[in-house]
Structures are given as structure tokens and as C-alpha cells.
C-alpha positions as CSV (number, residue, x, y, z in Angstrom):
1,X,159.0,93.5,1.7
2,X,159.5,92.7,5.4
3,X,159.3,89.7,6.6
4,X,159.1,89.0,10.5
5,X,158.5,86.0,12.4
6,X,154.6,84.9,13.5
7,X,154.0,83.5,17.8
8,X,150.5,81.9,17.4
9,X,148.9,81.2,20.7
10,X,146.2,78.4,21.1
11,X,142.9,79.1,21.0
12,X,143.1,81.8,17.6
13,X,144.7,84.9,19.1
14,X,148.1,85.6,16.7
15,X,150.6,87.1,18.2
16,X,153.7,89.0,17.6
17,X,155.9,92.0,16.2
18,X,158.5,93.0,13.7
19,X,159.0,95.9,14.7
20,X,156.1,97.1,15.9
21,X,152.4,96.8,14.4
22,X,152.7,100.3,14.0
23,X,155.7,100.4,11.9
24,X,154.9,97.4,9.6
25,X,151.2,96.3,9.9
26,X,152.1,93.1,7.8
27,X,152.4,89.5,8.7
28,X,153.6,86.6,6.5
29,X,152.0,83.2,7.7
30,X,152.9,80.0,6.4
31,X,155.0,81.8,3.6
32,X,151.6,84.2,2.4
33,X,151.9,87.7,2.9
34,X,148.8,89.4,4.4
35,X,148.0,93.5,4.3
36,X,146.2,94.4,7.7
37,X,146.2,93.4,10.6
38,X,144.6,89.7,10.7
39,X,144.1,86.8,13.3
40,X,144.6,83.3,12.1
41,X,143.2,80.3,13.8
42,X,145.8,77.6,13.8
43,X,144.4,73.5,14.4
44,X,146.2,72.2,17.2
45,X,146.0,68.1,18.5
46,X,143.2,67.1,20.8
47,X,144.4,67.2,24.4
48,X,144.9,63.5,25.8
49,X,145.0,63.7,29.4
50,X,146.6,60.9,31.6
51,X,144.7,58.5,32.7
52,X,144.0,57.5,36.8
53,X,142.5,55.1,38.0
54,X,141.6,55.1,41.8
55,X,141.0,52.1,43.6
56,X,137.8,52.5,45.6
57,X,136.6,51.3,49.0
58,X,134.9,47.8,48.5
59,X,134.7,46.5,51.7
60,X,131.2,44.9,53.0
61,X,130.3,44.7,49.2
62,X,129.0,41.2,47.7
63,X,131.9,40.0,45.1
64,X,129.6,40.5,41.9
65,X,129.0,44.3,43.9
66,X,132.7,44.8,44.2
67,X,133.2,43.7,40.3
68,X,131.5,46.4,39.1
69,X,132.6,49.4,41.2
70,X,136.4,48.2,40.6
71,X,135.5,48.3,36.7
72,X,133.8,51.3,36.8
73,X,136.8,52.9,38.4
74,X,139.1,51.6,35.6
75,X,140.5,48.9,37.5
76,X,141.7,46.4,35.0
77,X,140.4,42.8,35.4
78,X,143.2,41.4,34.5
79,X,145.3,42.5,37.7
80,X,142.6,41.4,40.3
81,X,142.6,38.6,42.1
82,X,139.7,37.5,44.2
83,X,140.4,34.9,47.2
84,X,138.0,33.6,50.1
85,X,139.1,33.3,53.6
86,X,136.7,32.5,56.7
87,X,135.7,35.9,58.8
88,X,133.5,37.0,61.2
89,X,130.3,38.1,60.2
90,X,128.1,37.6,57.3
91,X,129.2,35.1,54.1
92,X,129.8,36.6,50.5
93,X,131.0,39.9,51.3
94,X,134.7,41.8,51.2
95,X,136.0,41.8,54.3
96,X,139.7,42.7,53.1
97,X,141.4,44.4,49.9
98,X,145.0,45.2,49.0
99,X,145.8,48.1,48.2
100,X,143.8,50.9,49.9
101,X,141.1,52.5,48.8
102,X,142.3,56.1,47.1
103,X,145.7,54.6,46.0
104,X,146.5,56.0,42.2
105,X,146.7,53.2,39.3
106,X,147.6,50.1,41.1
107,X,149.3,47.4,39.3
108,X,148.0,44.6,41.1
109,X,144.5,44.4,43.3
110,X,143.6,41.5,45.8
111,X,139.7,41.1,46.8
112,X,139.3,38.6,49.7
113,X,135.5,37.5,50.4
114,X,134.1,36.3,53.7
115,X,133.6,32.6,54.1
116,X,131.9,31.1,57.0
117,X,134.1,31.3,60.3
118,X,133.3,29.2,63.5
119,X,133.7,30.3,67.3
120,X,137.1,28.2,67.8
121,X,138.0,26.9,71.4
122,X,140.0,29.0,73.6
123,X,138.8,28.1,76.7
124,X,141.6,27.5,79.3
125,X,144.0,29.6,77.2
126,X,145.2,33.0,77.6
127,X,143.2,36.1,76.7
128,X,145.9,38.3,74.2
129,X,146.3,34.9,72.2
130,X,142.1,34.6,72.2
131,X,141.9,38.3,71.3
132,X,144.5,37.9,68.2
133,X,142.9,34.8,67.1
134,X,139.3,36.4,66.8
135,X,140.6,39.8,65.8
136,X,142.2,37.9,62.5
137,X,139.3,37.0,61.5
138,X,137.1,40.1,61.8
139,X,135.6,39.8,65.0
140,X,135.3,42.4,67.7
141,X,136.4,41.3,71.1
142,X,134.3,41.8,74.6
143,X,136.3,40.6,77.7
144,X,134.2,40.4,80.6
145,X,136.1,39.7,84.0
146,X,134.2,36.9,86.9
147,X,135.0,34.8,89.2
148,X,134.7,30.8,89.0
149,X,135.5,28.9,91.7
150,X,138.2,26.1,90.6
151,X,139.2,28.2,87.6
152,X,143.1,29.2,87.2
153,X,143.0,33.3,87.2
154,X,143.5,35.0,84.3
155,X,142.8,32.1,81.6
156,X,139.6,31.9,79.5
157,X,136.6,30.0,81.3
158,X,133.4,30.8,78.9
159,X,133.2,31.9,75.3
160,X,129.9,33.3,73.4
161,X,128.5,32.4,71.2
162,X,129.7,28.6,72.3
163,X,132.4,26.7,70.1
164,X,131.4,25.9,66.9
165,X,128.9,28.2,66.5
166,X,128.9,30.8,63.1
167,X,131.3,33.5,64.4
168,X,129.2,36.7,64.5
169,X,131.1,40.4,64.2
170,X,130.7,41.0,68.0
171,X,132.0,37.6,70.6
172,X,132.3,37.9,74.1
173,X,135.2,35.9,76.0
174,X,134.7,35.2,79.9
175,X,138.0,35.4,81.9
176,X,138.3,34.2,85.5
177,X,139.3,36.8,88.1
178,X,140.3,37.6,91.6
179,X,137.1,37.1,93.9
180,X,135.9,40.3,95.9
181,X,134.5,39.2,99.7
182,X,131.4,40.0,101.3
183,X,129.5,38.3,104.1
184,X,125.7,36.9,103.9
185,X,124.6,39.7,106.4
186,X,125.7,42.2,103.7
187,X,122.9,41.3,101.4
188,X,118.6,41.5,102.8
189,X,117.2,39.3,105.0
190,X,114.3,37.3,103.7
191,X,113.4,35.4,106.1
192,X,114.4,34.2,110.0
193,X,117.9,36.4,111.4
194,X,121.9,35.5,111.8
195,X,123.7,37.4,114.2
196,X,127.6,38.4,112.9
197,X,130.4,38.0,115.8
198,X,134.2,38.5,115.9
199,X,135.2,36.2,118.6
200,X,134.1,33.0,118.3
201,X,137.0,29.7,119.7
202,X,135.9,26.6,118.6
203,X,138.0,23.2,119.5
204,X,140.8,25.8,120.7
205,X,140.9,27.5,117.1
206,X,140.1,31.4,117.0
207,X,138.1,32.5,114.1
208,X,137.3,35.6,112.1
209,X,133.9,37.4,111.1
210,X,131.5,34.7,111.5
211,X,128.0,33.8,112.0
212,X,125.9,33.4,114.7
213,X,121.9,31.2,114.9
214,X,119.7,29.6,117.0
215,X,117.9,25.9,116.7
216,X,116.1,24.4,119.3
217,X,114.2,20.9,118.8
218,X,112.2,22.3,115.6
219,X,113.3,23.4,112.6
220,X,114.0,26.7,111.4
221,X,115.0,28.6,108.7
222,X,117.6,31.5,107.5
223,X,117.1,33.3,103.9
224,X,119.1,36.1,102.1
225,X,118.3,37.6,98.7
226,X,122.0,36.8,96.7
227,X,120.1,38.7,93.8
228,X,122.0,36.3,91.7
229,X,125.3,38.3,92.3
230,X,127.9,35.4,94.8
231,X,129.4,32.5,93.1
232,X,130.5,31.0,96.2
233,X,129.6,30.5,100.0
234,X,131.8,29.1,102.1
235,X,133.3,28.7,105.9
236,X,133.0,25.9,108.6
237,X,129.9,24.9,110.3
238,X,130.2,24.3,114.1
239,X,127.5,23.4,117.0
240,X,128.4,25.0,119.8
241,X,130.8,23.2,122.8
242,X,128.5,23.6,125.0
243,X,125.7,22.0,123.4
244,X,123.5,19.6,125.2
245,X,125.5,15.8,124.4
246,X,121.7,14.4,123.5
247,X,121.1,17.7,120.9
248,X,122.3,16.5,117.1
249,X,121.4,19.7,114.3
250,X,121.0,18.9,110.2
251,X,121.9,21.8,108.7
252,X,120.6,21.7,105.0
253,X,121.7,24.7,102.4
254,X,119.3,25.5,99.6
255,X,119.6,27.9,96.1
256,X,116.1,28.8,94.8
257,X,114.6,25.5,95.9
258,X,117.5,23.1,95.1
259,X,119.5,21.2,98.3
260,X,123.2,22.5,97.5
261,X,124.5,20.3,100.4
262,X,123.4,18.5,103.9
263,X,125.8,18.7,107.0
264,X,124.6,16.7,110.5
265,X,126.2,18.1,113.8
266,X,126.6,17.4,117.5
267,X,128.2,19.0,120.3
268,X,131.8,20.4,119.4
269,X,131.6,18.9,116.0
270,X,132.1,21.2,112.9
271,X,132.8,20.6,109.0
272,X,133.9,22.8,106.4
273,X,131.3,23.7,103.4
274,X,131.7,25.4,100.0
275,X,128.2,25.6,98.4
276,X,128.2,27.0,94.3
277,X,125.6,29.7,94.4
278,X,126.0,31.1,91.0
279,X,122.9,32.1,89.9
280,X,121.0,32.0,93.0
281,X,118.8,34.4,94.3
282,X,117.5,32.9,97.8
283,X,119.8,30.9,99.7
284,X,118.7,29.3,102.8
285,X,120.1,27.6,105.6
286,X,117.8,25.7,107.2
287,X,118.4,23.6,110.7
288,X,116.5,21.2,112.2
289,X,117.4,20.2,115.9
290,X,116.7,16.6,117.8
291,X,117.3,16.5,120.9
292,X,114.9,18.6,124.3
293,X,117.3,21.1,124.3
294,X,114.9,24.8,123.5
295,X,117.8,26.7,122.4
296,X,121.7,25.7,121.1
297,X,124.0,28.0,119.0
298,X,125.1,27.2,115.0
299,X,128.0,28.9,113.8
300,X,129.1,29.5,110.3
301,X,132.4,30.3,111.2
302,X,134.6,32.8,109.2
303,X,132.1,32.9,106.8
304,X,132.5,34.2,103.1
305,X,130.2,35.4,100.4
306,X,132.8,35.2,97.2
307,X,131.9,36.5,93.7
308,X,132.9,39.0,90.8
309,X,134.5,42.7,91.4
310,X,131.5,43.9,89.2
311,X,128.9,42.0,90.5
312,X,129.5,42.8,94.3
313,X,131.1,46.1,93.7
314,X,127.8,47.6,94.7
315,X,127.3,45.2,97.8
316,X,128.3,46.7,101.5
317,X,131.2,44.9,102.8
């Protein structure tokens, strides 16, 4: 008898030679010898693959929500831990998780849910720590650049929503800037006319782009269309040297209806005005004369329209 050696392969198909199937067409399997050529199906053990488990994307889920999909992946229970923290945004849901979503097996999971957050106060204080502060807690950050008269540059003047408000996903933070320059005469003419000079020497003093109207013993009016853009108007009133001694002016500025500020004049006098126009859209200087002079001479004297870089970016200088 000869007796050779069997190579099963899984899945039924036998294998194998002594010598050739030719030469000995016999087989001996588990000690029984067999005559022709046979295949023998051999039981091997089930195939157990590893198990993975990868953790999924939870973020903006509800906590019961994120339960479930973290079971269902074959995260454990037993190695998550689920913490609240205030965030921007709506309450209840996952605003952070540790590890990433698509790592393989974790050992440990941390959930943290969105409590409520409140706009915090950063006004006066400097925009990069602002920005980190909302940015921790989920917000997105707007800066928006304007000028406010009496504000340091470059610190935080205005916040929105206002403090301690529910912090929404999107806040905008207002940050005092520079001032850009224009002149009244740069924005329309609603009413009356102001003529602009170079070279005007009042009391010995030599000033810049100014101003130039007319009053006579009744009163008359000047109007320009801000278009709510200036935050500021200001220079130094002046009636003219060579004003007739008996001739006194009131000069009265207004914003959409509202006095901003009353300055009373006579010959050679003059007086420095800063008038807040922010949100005005007609400003009017209006001047009432006393006196039997018919015609004297106002001055606004170096005369300034201030406001944001993108508010009067568009204005003519």
C-alpha cells in the first residue's frame, strides 16, 4: 500500500500528490484508505472577524440623539462621558466631542452639550482678546471698523447682540477707528448755499478749507443731506472783522429737527463747535442776524465732516 500525505484546502477542494495521481490514484484520509480519486469536505471554525468601532460625527445632535448613534456604532457606554459647558448658539445640543469623528475603537469618548451662553462685556477691551473669548464658546466673530468721537482707537466701543443677551452663533463687535475727512460742501445741498474758501485770517490766525455764508437782519438757513454717513462736525464759527459793531448773529445747528448746539456772535468774535451727527441725515445751520446791517459774512472756519473709512469712502473729498 502507499501511503502519501493529504493538503486539504478550505472550502472542499482536496489537494495533493504522492507521486503523481497518475502513478497512484489513492489517498488515505484520516487513516482510511480510499480507491479513486475523491474530494473530501473538511469542517473548518467559523471565521470571527475583529471588531471596529468608529466613533461618528455627533456634533449639533440633541444628547438623547448622540446616545444612540454612539451605541449603534459600538461605542461602549461605559467609556463616555457627557459634560455641559455654555456655547453659542442653541441649548441641548453637542457642540464638542473628543476624539474625532472616524477614529478606530476609542478607549475613552467625551460628549460636551451646549448650555446657555450670554454676550459678556468687552467693551473698552481689545479686539484679539474679544475674538478668543467669543470664539471659545462657539461664536463666529464680525468686526466692523467706525469712528466714535471720544473713543480710544482700536478698543471695542459696541457689541451685538448687547451684554447679557443669549449668545447667538453669529455676534458682531464694533471697534473704533481712524476718522476719514470730508467737508459739508462734499455732500448735496438741500436747502440755502455755503461758499468754500482757502484764505480766510481771522483775529491774525490763518485758516484752512473753510466755509463761507451770508446773514443779513433775517434769518436764514443752510441744509446738507449727511445721508446718515458723518459722525462728527466740527471747526470754529467766526463773524466777520468787519462786521457792522451793532450786527450780533445766533447761529443754531440742527440733526433731523433736533437743536445739536446754539452759538451767539458779534463782530470779530468766534467759538469753536463740535456737533455729534451720528445718524443724521439733514443738518442745518441756521443764522438769524439783529442788527440793520443787509448783508455780514459767517465763517465755519477749517471746517470738518469726520466719520468712518466705509461710510465716507464713497463721499468726494
Amino acid at each position: 500500500m502507499t501511503v502519501g500525505l493529504a493538503l486539504l484546502v478550505a472550502g472542499g477542494i482536496a489537494a495533493g500528490t504522492v507521486g503523481g495521481w497518475a502513478a497512484a490514484n489513492r489517498i488515505e484520509v484520516g487513516g482510511v484508505e480510499h480507491g479513486d480519486r475523491e474530494v473530501v469536505a473538511v469542517a473548518l471554525p467559523d471565521y470571527i472577524p475583529g471588531t471596529a468601532a468608529w466613533m461618528p460625527d455627533v456634533r449639533g445632535m440633541s444628547e438623547t440623539d448622540a446616545s444612540a448613534v454612539l451605541a449603534e456604532a459600538g461605542i461602549s457606554a461605559s467609556v463616555i462621558t457627557i459634560v455641559t459647558a455654555p456655547a453659542a448658539g442653541p441649548v441641548g445640543v453637542v457642540v464638542r466631542q473628543s476624539p474625532v469623528f472616524g477614529t478606530l475603537n476609542p478607549t475613552s469618548a467625551r460628549i460636551v452639550v451646549s448650555s446657555e451662553a450670554r454676550m459678556p462685556d468687552v467693551r473698552g477691551g481689545q479686539p484679539s482678546d474679544a475674538v478668543a473669548e467669543l470664539q471659545a464658546l462657539g461664536a463666529r466673530v464680525i468686526q466692523l471698523r467706525e469712528y466714535v468721537p471720544g473713543a480710544t482707537i482700536g478698543t471695542i466701543v459696541a457689541v451685538a447682540p448687547e451684554v447679557g443677551e443669549p449668545l447667538p452663533d453669529e455676534v458682531t463687535v464694533t471697534i473704533a477707528d481712524s476718522p476719514v475727512q470730508r467737508s459739508l460742501n462734499d455732500f448735496g445741498t438741500l436747502q440755502g448755499s455755503a461758499y468754500r474758501t482757502t484764505d480766510v485770517v481771522h483775529d491774525g490766525v490763518a485758516y484752512g478749507p473753510s466755509l463761507q455764508m451770508s446773514v443779513g437782519s433775517q434769518t436764514v438757513s443752510t441744509a446738507w443731506d449727511l445721508e446718515q454717513k458723518a459722525s462728527l462736525i466740527e471747526g470754529t464759527l467766526a463773524l466777520d472783522e468787519d462786521a457792522a459793531e451793532d450786527f450780533s448773529v445766533v447761529i443754531t445747528a440742527i440733526g433731523d429737527g433736533t437743536e445739536l448746539g446754539t452759538v451767539s456772535l458779534t463782530a470779530g468774535q468766534s467759538s469753536a463747535v463740535q456737533w455729534d451727527v451720528r445718524g443724521v441725515r439733514t443738518f442745518t445751520l441756521r443764522l438769524t442776524g439783529t442788527g440793520d446791517s443787509w448783508r455780514e459774512t459767517v465763517y465755519l472756519l477749517d471746517e470738518k465732516v469726520l466719520g468712518s473709512y466705509t461710510a465716507l469712502s464713497g463721499t468726494t473729498p
